[in-house]
Residue, then its C-alpha position, 0 to 999 in steps of 0.5 A: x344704708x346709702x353706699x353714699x360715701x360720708x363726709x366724716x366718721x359721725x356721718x358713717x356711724x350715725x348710718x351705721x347705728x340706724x342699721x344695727x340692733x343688739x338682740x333683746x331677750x325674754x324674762x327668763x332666768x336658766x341658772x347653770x347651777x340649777x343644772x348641776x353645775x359645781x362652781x368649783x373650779x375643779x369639776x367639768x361644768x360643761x354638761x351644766x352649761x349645756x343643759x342650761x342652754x338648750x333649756x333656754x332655747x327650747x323655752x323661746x329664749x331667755x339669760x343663762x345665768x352664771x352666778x359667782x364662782x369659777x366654773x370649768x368647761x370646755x366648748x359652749x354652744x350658743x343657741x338662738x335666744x340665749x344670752x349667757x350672763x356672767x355675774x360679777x365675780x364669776x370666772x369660766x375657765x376652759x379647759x387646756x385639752x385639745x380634744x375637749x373641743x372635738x368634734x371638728x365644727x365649721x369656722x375661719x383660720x386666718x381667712x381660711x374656712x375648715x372644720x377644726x377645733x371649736x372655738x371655746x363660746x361659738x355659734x353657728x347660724x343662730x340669731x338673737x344671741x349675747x355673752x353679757x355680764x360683769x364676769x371674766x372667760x379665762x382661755x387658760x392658754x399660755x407657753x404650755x397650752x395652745x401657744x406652743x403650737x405656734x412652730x408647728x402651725x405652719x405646715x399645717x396652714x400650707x396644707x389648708x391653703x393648698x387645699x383652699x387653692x385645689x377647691x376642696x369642699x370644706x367638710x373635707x378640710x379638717x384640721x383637728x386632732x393631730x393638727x396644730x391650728x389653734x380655735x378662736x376664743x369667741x366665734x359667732x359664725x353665720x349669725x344675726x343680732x349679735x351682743x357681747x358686752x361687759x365681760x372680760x376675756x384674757x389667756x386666749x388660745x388664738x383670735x379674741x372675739x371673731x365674728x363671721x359672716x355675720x349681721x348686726x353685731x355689738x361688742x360693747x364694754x369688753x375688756x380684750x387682754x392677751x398677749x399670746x401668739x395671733x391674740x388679736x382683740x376683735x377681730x370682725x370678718x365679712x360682716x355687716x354691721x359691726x359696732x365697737x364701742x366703750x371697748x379696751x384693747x391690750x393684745x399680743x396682735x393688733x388690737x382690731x383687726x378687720x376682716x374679709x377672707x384671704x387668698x382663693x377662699x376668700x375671693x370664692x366667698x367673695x363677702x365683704x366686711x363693712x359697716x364699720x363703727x369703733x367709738x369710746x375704745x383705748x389701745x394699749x399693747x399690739x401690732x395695730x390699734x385699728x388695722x385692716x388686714x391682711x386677709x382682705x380678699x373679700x374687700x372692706x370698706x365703710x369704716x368710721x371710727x373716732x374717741x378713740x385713745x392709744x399709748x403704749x411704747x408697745x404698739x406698733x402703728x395706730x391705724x394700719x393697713x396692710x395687704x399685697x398683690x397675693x390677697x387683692x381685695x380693696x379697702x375704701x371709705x375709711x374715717x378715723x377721726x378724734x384720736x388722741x395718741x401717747x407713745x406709738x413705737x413705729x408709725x401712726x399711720x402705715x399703709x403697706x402692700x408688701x405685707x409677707x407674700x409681697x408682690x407676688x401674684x396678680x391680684x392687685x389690691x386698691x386703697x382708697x378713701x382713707x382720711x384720718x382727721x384731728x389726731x394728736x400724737x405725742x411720740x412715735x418713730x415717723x408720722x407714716x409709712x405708705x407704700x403702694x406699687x408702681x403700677x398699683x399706687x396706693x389712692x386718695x389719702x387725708x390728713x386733716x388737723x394732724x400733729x405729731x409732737x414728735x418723730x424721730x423719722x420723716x415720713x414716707x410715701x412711696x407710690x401713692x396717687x393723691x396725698x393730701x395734708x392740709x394742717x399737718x405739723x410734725x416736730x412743731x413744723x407745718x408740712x404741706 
């Protein structure tokens, strides 16, 4: 599409849409069950699930089919052509122990690329790929399994940044058995004409749906609940070509999460994540509705997103952006548009360069473009919170058609070049 800048968020999605195609597949049924799989909640099925998979393949694509029933397994690895359809009633449970989803496979944490833990459904370099049905993925995680990591994830991580900013090859950044970085639920990594629609997930190890590096990708009618350590929702990473839509979002990070590498990794990838749609999606519960950040060191921008419904005394700000002279990267060409907004319990919009690190290194960030257009708020702390740098204001920012009904606290704008309100009320007042 044209890197024209849209006028609005239709103008952006219409482009968007007109680029990104959800894989269509072969008339072909692979049953699990015909491949030996119990159903019984008690058995492996992994094996089943496996041969089920690479039957699909090797016959040029086609659905494997999960019928009715609770199904153990560890990690399933999607292959080109495969479209695993869970039926209605049919819950996949994942197993809990940690080497189940040996051995070590290439992937992302927080930015990051390594070889560690499979994510439990993953793809690597494949094409034509969906995870469809009316089913539920179950990660099985809780204060016992997977989230009590989350002390110890830290030293770890250090480890795999030191080694980042050392220019280790990634095959020799492994970090599984004996390390404590949790894998992503759903993971394509490299891959093209991607569908995830219908299907529910909840108990999630770490990040929900986790596409990388990847083209054309659909997340359709989800439903996203987990309120664990790092459960962001979707959370798409140097991507292009991302629609989200008809999803609902109740999470124990932010809701999404777009995203683009983070520190020395990502800017040696140096992949943005753009092209951008989120339509027809609630939020309920999280640190963020529609966030960007923090690892944005490759950069995001072409993001429109509008129908978009939130409320939750539970969720921090609706539209967040946050990132700091450490991580760099840009963010530009934002639209957020027709949002209609309950409870919010911090702000509506934030905007913050001093995320963790703060402003400690020379990579200074640029936020730009960002316009959010016909929202009506009920109740929130302060209509927003933006702060750049001195000497790296934060860019253009609208506001158009914007009401808060109320807020407990002003806004506030600290170091931004070009704040434009034009019918903005808050507290029944118009300002600016």
């Amino acid at each position: 599409m044209s890197e024209q800048h849209p006028a609005t968020a239709i103008d952006g999605i219409a482009a968007v849409r007109a680029m990104v195609r959800a894989p269509e597949f072969p008339d072909r049924d692979f049953p699990v069950t015909d491949f030996g799989a119990a159903a019984d909640g008690t058995t492996d099925d992994g094996a089943a699930f496996r041969a089920a998979v690479e039957a699909c393949h090797a016959a040029g694509g086609g659905h494997v089919i999960v019928p009715e029933g609770s199904y153990l397994t560890g990690p399933i690895r999607l292959l080109s052509g495969v479209d695993l359809h869970l039926r209605a009633g049919a819950v996949v449970r994942f197993r809990r122990e940690p080497e189940a989803y040996l051995p070590a496979v290439p992937t992302r944490w927080q930015g990051v690329e390594l070889m560690g833990y499979s994510p439990f459904v993953y793809a690597y370099d494949a094409r034509d790929i969906a995870i469809t049905g009316a089913g539920t993925l179950d990660g099985q995680a809780d204060d016992a399994h997977w989230w009590a990591w989350k002390p110890l994830e830290n030293a770890d991580f250090a480890l795999l940044e030191r080694m980042a900013d050392d220019d280790v090859p990634v095959a020799e950044r492994v970090f599984a058995e004996g390390y404590h970085l949790p894998p992503s639920f759903v993971q394509p990594y490299r891959c093209e004409n991607v569908l995830i629609q219908g299907v529910t997930l909840i108990n999630s190890p770490f990040w929900q749906i986790h596409p990388v590096l990847c083209r054309n990708v659909t997340v359709d009618g989800v439903t996203v609940r987990s309120h664990g350590h790092n459960n962001d929702g979707c959370n798409p990473e140097s991507c292009d070509g991302v629609v989200i839509e008809n999803c609902d979002f109740d999470t124990g990070d932010d809701c999404i999460a777009i995203k683009a590498g983070r520190n020395t990794d990502g800017r040696r990838l140096a992949v943005p994540c753009q092209h951008i749609v989120i339509e027809n999606c609630t939020f309920a519960d999280g640190h963020g509705g529609v966030t960007i950040g923090s690892e944005m060191s490759g950069g995001v921008q072409h993001v429109y997103a509008r129908n978009l419904r939130m409320d939750s005394p539970n969720l921090w700000s609706c539209a967040r952006f946050k990132t700091n002279s450490v991580r760099g990267g840009f963010i530009r060409d934002v639209h957020i548009e027709d949002v209609t907004v309950g409870r919010v319990a911090d702000q509506v919009l934030e905007i913050d360069f001093g995320y963790e690190e703060g402003d400690a290194g020379p990579h200074l960030p640029e936020v730009d473009g960002i316009h959010l257009r016909d929202w009506r708020v009920a109740s929130t702390d302060a209509p927003w919170r933006l702060a750049g740098y001195p000497q790296d204001p934060i860019g253009t920012v609208t506001l158009t058609r914007f009401t808060v009904d109320e807020a407990r606290s002003p806004g506030v704008a600290e170091q931004i070049a070009d704040l434009q309100l034009t019918d903005v009320r808050v507290n029944g007042k118009p300002i600016g």
